[in-house]
ROROMI-748107 format. One record per residue (C-alpha): x, y, z. Coordinates in steps of 0.5 Angstrom, whole numbers, padded with zeros to 4 digits, always signed. Layout:
N
XYZ ...
END
This chain:
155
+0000+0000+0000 +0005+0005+0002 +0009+0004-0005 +0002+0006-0008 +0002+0012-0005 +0008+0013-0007 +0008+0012-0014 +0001+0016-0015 +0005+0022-0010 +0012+0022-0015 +0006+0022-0022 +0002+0028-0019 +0010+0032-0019 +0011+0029-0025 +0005+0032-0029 +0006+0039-0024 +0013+0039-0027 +0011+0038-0034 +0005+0043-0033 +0010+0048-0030 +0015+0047-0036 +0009+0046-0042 +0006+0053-0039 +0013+0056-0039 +0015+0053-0046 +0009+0056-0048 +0011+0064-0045 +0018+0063-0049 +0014+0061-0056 +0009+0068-0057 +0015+0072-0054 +0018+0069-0060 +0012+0070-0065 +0012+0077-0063 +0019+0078-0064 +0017+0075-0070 +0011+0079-0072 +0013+0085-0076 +0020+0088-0078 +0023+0094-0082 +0030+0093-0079 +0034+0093-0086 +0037+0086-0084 +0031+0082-0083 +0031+0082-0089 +0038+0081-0092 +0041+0075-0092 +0035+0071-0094 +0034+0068-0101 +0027+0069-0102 +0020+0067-0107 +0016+0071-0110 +0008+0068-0108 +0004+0074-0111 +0002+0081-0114 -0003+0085-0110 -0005+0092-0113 -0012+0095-0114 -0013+0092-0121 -0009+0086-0120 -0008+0080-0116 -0002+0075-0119 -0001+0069-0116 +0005+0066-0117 +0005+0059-0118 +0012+0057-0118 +0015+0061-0113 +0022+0057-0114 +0023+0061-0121 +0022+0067-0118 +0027+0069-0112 +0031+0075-0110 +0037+0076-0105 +0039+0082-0102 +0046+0081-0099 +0049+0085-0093 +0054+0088-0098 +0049+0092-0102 +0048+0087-0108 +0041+0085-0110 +0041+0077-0114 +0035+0076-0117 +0031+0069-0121 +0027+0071-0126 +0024+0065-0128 +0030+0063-0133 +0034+0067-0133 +0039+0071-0128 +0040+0078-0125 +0044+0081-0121 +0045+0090-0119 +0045+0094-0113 +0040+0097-0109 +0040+0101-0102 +0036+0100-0095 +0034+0103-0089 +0028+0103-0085 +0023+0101-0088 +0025+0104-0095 +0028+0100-0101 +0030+0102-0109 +0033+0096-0113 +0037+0096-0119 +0038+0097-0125 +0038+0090-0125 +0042+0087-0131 +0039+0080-0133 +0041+0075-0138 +0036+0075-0144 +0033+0069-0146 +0027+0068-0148 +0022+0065-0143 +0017+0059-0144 +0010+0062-0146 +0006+0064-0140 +0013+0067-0136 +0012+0072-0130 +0020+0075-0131 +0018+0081-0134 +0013+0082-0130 +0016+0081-0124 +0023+0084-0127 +0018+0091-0128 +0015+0090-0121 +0021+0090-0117 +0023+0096-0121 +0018+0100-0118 +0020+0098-0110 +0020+0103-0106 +0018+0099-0098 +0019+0094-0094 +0017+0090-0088 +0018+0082-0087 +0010+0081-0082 +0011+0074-0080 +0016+0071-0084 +0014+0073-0091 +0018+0080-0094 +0013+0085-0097 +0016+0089-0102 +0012+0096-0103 +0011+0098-0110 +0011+0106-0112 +0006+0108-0117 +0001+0101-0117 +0000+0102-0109 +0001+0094-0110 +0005+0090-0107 +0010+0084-0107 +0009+0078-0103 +0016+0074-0101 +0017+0067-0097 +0023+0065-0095 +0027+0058-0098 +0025+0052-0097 
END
């Protein structure tokens, strides 16, 4: 009888410490997805090779449906890569809080499948002047459109 108490007396601690770690656990993941939550920091976004998913104006809404064809990098030392879908560019671009101006961006000039998003995406990135990085995805505010770029990062 006494080993059963004290099986049951060690199971009751075993779920208050699992209970008090689980809670506490749980505290240190929102904190993290506040800090998560929304960026103007220009090294939020550097660094990181990203996938373009959409384009939102007031006339428009372009979903992309191969991502990986369509990326952009924007190394720390100021050089901007870019995929645009087959072919490849690269340029300059400056950052700061929260603002953002690509390029010129100069690209190779082969000729894409029929259906290809490079011109567009090359066009768009022309016109970016914002930036913020909300819950992991990089929004890219464009100019004259008041659209808007849509970014994941790479698997």
């Amino acid at each position: 009888m006494l080993n059963s108490v004290v099986v049951r007396g060690f199971g009751l601690a075993a779920v208050l410490v699992l209970a008090t770690g689980c809670a506490q656990h749980s505290g240190k993941m929102e904190e993290g997805m506040v800090q998560q939550g929304v960026s103007s920091d220009p090294g939020s976004a550097q660094g990181i090779s990203w996938q373009w998913l959409s384009k939102t104006t007031p006339r428009e809404m372009l979903e992309v449906a191969q991502p990986e064809r369509y990326t952009l990098v924007l190394q720390p030392d100021g050089r901007v890569q870019a995929q645009f879908d087959c072919n490849r560019g690269q340029g300059r671009y400056e950052i700061s809080e929260g603002q953002l101006k690509i390029g010129p961006v100069a690209t190779t000039m082969m000729a894409c499948l029929p259906g290809s998003l490079d011109s567009d995406y090359s066009r768009a990135l022309e016109k970016v002047e914002t930036f913020s990085v909300e819950n992991g995805e990089l929004l890219l505010g464009l100019e004259d459109e008041g659209g808007t770029l849509r970014f994941r990062a790479a698997p």
